[in-house]
C-alpha atoms as a printed R data frame, in Angstrom:
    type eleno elety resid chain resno       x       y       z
1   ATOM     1    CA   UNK     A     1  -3.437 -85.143  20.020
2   ATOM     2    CA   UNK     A     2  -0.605 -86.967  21.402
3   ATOM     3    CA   UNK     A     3  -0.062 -88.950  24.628
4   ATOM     4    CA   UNK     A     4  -3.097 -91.099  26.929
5   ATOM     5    CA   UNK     A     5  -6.192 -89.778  26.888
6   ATOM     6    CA   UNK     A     6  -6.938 -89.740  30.595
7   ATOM     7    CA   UNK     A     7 -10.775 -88.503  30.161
8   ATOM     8    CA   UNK     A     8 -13.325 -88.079  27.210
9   ATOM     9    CA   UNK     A     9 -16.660 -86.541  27.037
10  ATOM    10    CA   UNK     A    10 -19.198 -85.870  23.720
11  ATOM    11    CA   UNK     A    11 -22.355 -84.302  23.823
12  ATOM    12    CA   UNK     A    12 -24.996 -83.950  21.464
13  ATOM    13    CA   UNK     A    13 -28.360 -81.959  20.923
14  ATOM    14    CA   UNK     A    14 -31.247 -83.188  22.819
15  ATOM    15    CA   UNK     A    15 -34.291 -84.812  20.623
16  ATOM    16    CA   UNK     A    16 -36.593 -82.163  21.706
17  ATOM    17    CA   UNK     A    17 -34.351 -80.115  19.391
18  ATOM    18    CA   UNK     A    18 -33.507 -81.965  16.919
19  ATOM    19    CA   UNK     A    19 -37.213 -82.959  16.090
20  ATOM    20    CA   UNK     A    20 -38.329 -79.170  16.547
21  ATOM    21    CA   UNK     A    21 -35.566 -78.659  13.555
22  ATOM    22    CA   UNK     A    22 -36.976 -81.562  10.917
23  ATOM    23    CA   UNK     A    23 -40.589 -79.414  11.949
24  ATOM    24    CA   UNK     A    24 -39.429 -76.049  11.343
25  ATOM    25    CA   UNK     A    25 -37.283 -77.261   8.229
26  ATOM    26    CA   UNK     A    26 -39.985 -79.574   6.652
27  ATOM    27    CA   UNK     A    27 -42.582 -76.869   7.272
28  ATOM    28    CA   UNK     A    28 -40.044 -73.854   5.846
29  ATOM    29    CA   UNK     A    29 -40.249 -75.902   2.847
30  ATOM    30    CA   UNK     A    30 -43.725 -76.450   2.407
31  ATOM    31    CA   UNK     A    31 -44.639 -73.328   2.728
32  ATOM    32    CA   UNK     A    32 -42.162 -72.119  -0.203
33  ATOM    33    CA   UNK     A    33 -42.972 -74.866  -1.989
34  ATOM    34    CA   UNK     A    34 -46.892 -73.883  -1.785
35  ATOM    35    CA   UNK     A    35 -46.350 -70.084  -2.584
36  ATOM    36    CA   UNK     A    36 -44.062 -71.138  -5.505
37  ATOM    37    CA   UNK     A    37 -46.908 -73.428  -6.523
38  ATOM    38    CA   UNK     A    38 -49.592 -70.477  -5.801
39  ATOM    39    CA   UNK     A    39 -47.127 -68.317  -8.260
40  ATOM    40    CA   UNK     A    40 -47.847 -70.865 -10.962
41  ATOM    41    CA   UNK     A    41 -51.209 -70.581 -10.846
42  ATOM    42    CA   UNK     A    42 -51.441 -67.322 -10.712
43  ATOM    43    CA   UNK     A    43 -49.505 -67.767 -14.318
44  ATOM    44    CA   UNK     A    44 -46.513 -66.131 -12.701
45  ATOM    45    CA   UNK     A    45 -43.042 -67.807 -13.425
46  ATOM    46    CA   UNK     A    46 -41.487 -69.886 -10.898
47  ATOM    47    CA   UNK     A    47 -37.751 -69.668 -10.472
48  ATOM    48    CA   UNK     A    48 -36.743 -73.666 -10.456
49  ATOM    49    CA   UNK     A    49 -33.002 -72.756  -9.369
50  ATOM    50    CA   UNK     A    50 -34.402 -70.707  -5.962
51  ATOM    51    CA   UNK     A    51 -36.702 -73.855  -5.436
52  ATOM    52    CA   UNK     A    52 -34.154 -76.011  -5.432
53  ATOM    53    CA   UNK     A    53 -31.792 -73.821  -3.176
54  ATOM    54    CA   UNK     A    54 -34.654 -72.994  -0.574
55  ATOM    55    CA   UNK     A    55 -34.945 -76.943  -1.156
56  ATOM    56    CA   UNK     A    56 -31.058 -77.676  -0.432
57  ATOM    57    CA   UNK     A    57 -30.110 -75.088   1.896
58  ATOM    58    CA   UNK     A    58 -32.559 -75.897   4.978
59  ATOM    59    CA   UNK     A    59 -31.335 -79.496   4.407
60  ATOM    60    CA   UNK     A    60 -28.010 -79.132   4.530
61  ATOM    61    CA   UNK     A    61 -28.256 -76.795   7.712
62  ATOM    62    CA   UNK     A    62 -30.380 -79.481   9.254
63  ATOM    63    CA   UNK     A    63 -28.130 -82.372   8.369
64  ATOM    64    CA   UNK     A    64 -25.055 -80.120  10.052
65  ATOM    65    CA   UNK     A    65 -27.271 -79.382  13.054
66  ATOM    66    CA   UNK     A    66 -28.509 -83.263  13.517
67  ATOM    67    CA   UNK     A    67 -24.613 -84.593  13.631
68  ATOM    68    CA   UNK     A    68 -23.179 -81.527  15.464
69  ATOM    69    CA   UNK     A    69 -21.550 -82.612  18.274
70  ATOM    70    CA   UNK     A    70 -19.317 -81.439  20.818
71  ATOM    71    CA   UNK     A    71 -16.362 -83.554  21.902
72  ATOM    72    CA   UNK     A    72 -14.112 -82.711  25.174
73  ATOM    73    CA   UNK     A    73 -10.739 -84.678  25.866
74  ATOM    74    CA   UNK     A    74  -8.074 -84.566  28.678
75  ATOM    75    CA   UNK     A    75  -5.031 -85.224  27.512
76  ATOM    76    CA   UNK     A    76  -1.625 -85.130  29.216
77  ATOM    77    CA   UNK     A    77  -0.768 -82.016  27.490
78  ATOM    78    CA   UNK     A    78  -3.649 -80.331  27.467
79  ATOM    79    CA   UNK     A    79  -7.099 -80.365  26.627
80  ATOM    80    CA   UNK     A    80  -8.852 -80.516  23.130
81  ATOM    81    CA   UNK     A    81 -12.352 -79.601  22.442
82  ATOM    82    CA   UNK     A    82 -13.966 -79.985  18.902
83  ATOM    83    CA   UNK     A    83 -17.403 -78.666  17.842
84  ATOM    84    CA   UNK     A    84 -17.850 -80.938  14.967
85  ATOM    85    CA   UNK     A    85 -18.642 -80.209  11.718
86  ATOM    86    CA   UNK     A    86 -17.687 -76.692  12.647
87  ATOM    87    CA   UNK     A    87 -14.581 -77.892  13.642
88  ATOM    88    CA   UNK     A    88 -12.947 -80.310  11.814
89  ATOM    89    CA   UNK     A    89  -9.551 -80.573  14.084
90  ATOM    90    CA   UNK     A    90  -9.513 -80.561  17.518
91  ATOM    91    CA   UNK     A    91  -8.527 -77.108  19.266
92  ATOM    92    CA   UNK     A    92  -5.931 -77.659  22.036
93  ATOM    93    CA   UNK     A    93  -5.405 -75.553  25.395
94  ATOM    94    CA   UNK     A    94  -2.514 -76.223  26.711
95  ATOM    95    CA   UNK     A    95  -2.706 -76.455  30.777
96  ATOM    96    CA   UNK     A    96   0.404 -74.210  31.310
97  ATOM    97    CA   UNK     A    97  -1.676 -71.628  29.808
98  ATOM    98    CA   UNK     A    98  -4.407 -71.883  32.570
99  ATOM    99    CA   UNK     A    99  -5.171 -69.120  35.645
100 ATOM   100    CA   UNK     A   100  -7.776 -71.286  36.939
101 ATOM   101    CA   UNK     A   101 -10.196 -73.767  35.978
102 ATOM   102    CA   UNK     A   102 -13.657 -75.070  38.058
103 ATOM   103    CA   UNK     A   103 -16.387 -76.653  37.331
104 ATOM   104    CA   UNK     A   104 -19.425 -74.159  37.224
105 ATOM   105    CA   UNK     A   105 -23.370 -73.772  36.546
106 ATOM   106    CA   UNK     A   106 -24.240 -70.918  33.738
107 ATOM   107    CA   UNK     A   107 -27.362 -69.205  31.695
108 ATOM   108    CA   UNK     A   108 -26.478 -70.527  28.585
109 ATOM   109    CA   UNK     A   109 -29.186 -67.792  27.064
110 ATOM   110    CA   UNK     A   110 -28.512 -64.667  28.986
111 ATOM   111    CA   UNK     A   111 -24.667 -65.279  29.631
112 ATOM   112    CA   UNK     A   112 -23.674 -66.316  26.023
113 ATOM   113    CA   UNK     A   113 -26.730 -65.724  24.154
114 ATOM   114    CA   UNK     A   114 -27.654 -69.806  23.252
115 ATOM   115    CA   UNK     A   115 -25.703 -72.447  22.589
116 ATOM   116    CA   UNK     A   116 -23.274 -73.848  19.834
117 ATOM   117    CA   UNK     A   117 -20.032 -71.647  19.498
118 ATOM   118    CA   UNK     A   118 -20.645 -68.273  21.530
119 ATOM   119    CA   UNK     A   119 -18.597 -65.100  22.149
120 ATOM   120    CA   UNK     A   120 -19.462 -62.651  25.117
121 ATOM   121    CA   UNK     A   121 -17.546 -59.562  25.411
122 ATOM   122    CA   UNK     A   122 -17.782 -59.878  29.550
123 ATOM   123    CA   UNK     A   123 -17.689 -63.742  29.462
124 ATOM   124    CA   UNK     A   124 -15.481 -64.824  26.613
125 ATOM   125    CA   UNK     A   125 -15.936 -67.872  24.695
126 ATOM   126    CA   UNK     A   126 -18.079 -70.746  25.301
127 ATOM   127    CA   UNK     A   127 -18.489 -74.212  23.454
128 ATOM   128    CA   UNK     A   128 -22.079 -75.672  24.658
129 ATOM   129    CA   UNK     A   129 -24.620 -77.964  23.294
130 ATOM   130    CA   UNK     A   130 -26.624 -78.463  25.843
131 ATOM   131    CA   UNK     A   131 -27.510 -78.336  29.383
132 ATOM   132    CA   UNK     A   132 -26.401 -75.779  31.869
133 ATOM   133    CA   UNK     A   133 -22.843 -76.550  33.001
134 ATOM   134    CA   UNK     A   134 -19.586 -76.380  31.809
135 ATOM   135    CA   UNK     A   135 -16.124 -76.439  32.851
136 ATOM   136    CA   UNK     A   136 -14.953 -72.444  33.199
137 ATOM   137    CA   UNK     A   137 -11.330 -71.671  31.999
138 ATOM   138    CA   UNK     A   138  -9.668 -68.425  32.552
139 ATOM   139    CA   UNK     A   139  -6.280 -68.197  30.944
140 ATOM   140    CA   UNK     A   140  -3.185 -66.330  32.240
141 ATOM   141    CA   UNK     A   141  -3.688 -63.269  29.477
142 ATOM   142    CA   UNK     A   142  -7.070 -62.631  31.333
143 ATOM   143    CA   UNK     A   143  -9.237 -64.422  28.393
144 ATOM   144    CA   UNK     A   144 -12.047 -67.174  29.618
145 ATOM   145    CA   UNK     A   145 -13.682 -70.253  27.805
146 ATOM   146    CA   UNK     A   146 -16.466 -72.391  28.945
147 ATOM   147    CA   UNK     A   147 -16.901 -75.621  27.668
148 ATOM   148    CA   UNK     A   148 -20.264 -77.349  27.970
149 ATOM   149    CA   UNK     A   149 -20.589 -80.694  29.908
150 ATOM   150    CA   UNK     A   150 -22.941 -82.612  31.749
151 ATOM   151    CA   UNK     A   151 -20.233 -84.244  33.680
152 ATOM   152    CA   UNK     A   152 -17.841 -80.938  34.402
153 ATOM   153    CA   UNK     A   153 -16.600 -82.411  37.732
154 ATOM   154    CA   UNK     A   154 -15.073 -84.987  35.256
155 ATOM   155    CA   UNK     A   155 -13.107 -83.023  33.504
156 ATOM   156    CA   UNK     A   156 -11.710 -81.360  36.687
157 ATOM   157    CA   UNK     A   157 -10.472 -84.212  38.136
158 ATOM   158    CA   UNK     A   158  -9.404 -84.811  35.331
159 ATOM   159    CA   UNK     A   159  -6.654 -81.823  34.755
160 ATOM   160    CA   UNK     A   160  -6.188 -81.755  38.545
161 ATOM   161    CA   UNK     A   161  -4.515 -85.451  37.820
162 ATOM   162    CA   UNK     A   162  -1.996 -84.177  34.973
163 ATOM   163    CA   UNK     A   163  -1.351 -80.348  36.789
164 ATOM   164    CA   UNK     A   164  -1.095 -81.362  39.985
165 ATOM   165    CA   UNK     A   165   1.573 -83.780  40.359
């Protein structure tokens, strides 16, 4: 990133889903951890290395999910978006690249199929978290991205301050 950062936004799962993921993780694992124990007394061997993988893995997708979070700046030469952990730099779209760019509300379910980093063969490429609107970018070779925001307006005004001067 180089120059001002004229506008910043982050977003973040809502509680709703991050508790429904310590649920369904902390219940994945008990109910492994029972049938493993049912196994052993049923004088069957247990496999310690899968226990501690079915252990590990739902944590470590849980810990990725709880700090996930999407950050959106406006730069004066263009705008970076980062889904972190997923992304560890920031991805930058230069504004000379842009067709158009608006604010918009979308289905984040039956446009892009959910949320997190999506790809729709009729809507492109969407970075979302949450929520329901986004700021809709179609570039000059016909491709479109939609980044997530609760404040799209923002990030408008935003780019209309750099490109139109």
């Amino acid at each position: 990133m180089t120059g001002e950062i004229i506008c910043g936004q982050e977003q973040k799962f809502g509680w709703f889903f991050r508790w429904f993921l310590i649920f369904d993780s902390v219940l994945f694992i008990l109910v492994i951890l029972g049938l493993q124990f049912w196994l052993w007394r049923m004088g069957r061997e247990t496999l310690p290395i899968a226990i501690i993988a079915i252990l590990i893995i739902p944590m470590l997708i849980l810990i990725m999910l709880w700090l996930a979070r999407l950050q959106t700046i406006v730069c004066r030469d263009g705008l970076y978006v980062r889904f972190f952990p997923f992304h560890i730099n920031f991805k930058r779209f230069a504004f000379e690249d842009f067709s158009e760019y608006y604010a918009r509300e979308y289905s984040p379910i039956f446009e892009y199929g959910g949320w997190g980093i999506r790809y729709s063969f009729r809507n492109g490429r969407a970075y979302n978290i949450s929520g329901n609107k986004g700021l809709q970018i179609v570039f000059k070779n016909g491709k479109k991205l939609l980044v997530g925001s609760q404040n799209p307006q923002e990030l408008v005004e935003a780019i209309d301050s750099i490109v139109k001067k």
